[in-house]
N, C-alpha and C positions, 0 to 999 in steps of 0.2 A: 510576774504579778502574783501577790499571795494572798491567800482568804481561808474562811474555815467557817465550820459551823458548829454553831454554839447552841446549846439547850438552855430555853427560857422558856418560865411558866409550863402552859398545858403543849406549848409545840417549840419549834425552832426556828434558828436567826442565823441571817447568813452575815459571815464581816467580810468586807474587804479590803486591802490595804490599796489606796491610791498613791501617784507620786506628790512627795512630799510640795508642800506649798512653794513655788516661786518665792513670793516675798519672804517667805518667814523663817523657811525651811521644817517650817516643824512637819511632822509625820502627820497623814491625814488617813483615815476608816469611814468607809459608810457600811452604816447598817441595813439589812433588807429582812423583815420581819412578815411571820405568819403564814408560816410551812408550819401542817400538819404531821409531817414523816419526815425521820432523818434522812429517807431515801428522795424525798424531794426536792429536802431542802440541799444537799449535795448533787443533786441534777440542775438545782439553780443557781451554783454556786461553779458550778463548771461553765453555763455559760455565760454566767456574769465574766468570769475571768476570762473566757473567749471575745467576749466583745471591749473587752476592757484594751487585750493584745490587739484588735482591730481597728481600734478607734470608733466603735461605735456606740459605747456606754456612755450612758445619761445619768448622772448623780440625781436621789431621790431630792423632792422639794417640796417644803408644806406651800411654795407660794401658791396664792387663790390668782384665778383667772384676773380677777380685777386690780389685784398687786402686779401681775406682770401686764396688761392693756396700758397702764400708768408709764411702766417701762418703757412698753412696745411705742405708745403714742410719743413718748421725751424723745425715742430717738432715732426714730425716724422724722420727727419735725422739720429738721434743716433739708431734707431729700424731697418734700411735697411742697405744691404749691399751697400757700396762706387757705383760701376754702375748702380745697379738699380736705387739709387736713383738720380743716374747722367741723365737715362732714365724717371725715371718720370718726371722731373722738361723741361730734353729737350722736352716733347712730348707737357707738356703745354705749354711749350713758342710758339712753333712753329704750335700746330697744335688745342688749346684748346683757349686761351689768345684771340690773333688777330680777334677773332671773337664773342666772349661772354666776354671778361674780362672782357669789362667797365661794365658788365649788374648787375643788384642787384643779391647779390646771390638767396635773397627768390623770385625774379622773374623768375629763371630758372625752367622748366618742360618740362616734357617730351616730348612733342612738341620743344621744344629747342633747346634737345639733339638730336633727329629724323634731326631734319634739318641739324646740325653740323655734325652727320654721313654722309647724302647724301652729302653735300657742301666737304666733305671731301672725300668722294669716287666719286668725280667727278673732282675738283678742286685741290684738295690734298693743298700743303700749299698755305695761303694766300697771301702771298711773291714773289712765284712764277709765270710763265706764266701759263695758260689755257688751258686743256687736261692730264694734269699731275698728273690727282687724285690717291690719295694712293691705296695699295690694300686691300680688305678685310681684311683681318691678321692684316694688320697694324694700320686699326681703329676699329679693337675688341680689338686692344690692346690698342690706347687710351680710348674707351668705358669702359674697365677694371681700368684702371689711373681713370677716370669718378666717377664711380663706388664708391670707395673705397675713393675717396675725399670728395661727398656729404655722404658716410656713415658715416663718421667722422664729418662731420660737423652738421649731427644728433643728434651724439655721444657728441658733444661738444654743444647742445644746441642752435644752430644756424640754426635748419631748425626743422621742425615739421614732414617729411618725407623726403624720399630722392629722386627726382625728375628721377635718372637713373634705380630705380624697372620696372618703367612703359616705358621706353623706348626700342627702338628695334635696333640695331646695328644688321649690316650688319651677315648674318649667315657664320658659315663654307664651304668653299667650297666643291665640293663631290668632287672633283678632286683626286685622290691617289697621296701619297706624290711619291716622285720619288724617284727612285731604286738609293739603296747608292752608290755612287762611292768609290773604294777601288782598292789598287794594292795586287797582286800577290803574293807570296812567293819568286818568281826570280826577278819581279820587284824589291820589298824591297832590294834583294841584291846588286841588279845591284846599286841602288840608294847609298846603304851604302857602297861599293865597290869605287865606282865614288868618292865620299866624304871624303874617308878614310883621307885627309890633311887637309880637310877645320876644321877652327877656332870650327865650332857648330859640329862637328861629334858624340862627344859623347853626344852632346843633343839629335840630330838624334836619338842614340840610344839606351839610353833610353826612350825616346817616341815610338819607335812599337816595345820597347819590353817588355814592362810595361803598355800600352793604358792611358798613365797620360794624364790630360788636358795638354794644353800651360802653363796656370797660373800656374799649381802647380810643372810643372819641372820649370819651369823658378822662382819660393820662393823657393824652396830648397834649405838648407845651409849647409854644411858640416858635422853641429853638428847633421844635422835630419840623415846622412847616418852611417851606422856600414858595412862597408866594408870589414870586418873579417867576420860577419854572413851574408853577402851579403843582408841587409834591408834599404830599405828609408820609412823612416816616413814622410806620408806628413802633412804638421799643417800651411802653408801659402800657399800661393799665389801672383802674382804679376799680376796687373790689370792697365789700361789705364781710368783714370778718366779725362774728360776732355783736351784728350791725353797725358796725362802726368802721371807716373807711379807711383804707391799706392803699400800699402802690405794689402795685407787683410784676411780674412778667406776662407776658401775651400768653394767649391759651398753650400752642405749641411753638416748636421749632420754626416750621413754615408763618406764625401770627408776626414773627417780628418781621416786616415786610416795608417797601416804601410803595403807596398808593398813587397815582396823577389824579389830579382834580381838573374839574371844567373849569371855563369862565364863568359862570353862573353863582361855582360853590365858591370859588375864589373872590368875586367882588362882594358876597356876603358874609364872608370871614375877616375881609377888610374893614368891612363896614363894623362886624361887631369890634374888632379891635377899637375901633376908636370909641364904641360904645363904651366899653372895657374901660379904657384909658378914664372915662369922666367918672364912673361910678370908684374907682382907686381914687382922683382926685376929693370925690365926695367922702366918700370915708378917711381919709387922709392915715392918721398914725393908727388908726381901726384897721387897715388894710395888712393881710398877711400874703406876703409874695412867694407862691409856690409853682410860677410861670408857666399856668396851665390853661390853655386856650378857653376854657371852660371852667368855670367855678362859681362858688359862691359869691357874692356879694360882697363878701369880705377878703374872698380871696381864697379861701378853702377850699377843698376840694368837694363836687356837687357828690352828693351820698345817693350810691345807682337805684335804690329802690323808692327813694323819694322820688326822684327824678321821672321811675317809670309812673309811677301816680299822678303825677303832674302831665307826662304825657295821653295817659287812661281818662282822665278828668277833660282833658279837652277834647278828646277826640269824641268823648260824650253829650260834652257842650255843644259838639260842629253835629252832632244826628249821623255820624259817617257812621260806618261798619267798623264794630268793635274788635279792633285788632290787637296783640302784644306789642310792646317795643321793638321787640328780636324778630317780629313781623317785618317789618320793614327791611330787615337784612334779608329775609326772603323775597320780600317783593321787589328791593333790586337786582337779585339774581335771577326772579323769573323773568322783569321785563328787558335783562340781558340775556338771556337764553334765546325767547321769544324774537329780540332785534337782530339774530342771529351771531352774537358775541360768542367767540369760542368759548366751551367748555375751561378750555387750558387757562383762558384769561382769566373767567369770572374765580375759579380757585385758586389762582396767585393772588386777586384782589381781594379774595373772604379769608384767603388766609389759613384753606382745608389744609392740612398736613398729607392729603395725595388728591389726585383728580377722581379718583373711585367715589371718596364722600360726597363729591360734591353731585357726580350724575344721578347714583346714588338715593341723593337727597332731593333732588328736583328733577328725578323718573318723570313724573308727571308733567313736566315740560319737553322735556326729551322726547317724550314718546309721541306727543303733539306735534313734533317738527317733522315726524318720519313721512308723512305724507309728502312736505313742503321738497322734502328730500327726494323724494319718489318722482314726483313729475319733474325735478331740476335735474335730478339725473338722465331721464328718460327724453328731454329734451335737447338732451347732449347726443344724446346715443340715433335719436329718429330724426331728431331736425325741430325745429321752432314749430313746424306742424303739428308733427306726432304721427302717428297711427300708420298705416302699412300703405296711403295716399302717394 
């Protein structure tokens, strides 16, 4: 590999010759500019051609941060799920862009990034008025977006390191997370009792009697249920991209799962099928068939964050305790924990990607039973008595 250094203007430039183009064949030079001394500029000219013979030279680039995010987001699209990557591309427009985009990407370091944290947990969007800075959580999760952009831009030969190793984003907080909210045994009924007419009832319930996400009762399609062996398969999902509704794949690997249903959730799914059946007859050639247990009116698929409004609204009407949607998937794993249902089971049934998340996640049950466990065992070990009698 050969190079030299050339005198321009008040200092010098270093050239290199690269191997010539694949496609074209023609001969290709990158220039490296603004060495003060010929003695420097030939110190950088030796190791340029050393990393060159190594494989670890990076050809200069005017592209700006926000010319390759455009890149980075095109092509990685087909590798992420439809929201996430609906969440990484919004976090840089809003919270990455506005403040670094025009800048060269090879000018970014960690100093940069250190500042774009702080201006972010103080400020929060650029957009906005002032006092309004994000929370921690929120810029470890752009820090993460960060992260994983200039690693790839490593990966793709565009940077020599990755400017976010050396940077510090805001840490976790020590705060403990806060105590799950979950209704009752009597709540739930009160609730499904109250509902027994409304349109979503047997959404209602199969969701706390199955702990399914939102997404994956609302992609279930006829053909995923066997309503003779009381099973639903779940293999999709229904998702809000851009607020507008997607089909997609279950959260993980472990989400695509087949669940058993009761008799309970089973003669209420009957029951809405034939609901189903008359509101298709009513709308007639208005009806669009996308053989989803659940939908719209028309046939459509229900759009999940209307849906959780619709759920919020009445549970405000019924005076219960105001719970989330995704509440309910809690509250049938605690009142499975609590009925003494294996750990192993309720995580095959939510569909955790290992049994860790799920203990994990409902500590606070667990650690409730240890007593239950305490005298069962101890009763093994003393007799039905107990005690040294």
């Amino acid at each position: 590999m050969r190079g030299s250094v050339v005198k321009r203007g008040n200092g010098y430039s270093v050239v290199v010759e690269l191997e010539r183009d694949p496609m074209t064949g023609k001969r290709r030079q990158k220039w490296h500019s603004g060495f003060l001394t010929k003695k420097a500029a030939q110190a950088a000219l030796a190791e340029l051609v050393n990393s060159i013979n190594n494989g670890g030279y990076v050809e200069p680039t005017r592209q700006t941060v926000a010319e390759f995010a455009a890149d980075w987001l095109a092509a990685i699209e087909p590798t992420l799920r439809p929201a996430t990557h609906y969440s990484y591309s919004r976090n840089l427009r809003l919270h990455v862009l506005p403040y670094v985009g025009s800048a060269r990407l090879t000018a970014i370091d960690a100093g940069t990034l250190n500042t774009l944290y702080a201006r972010l947990l103080a400020e929060g969007r650029k957009d906005q008025k002032a006092g309004e800075g994000l929370s921690p959580r929120s810029v470890r999760y752009v820090a993460t977006i960060v992260h994983r952009m200039f690693k790839d831009a490593v990966r793709w030969g565009r940077l020599t390191r990755n400017p976010a190793d050396a940077a510090d984003p805001p840490k976790a907080s020590a705060t403990p997370k806060p105590r799950m909210t979950t209704w009752t045994a009597k709540q739930l009924r009160t609730f499904l009792t109250a509902t027994v007419s409304d349109r979503h009832h047997a959404l209602y319930i199969l969701l706390v009697t199955t702990g399914m996400r939102r997404g994956e009762a609302l992609g279930l399609r006829w053909t995923d249920l066997d309503l003779d062996a009381g099973r639903a398969s779940i293999v999709q999902t229904v998702i809000a991209v851009h607020h507008k509704t997607q089909l997609g794949d279950p959260k993980t690997v472990k989400g695509t799962r087949t669940v058993d249903l009761d008799a309970d959730t089973v003669r209420a799914l009957r029951a809405h099928r034939t609901r189903q059946a008359g509101e298709r007859l009513q709308m007639g050639a208005g009806w669009t068939d996308h053989g989803l247990v659940f939908c719209h009116i028309t046939g459509a698929p229900l759009h999940p964050e209307r849906f959780t409004r619709t759920f919020v609204d009445r549970v405000r009407q019924l005076g219960l305790p105001l719970i989330r949607l995704h509440d309910l998937r809690h509250t049938w794993a605690t009142l499975a924990l609590e009925s003494g249902v294996h750990p192993k089971v309720v995580q095959e049934r939510l569909g955790h990607a290992n049994i860790s998340i799920t203990l994990d996640t409902y500590s606070h049950v667990t650690a409730g039973l240890q007593a239950d466990a305490a005298a069962k065992v101890a009763g093994v070990i003393f007799g039905a008595g107990g005690g040294d009698g």
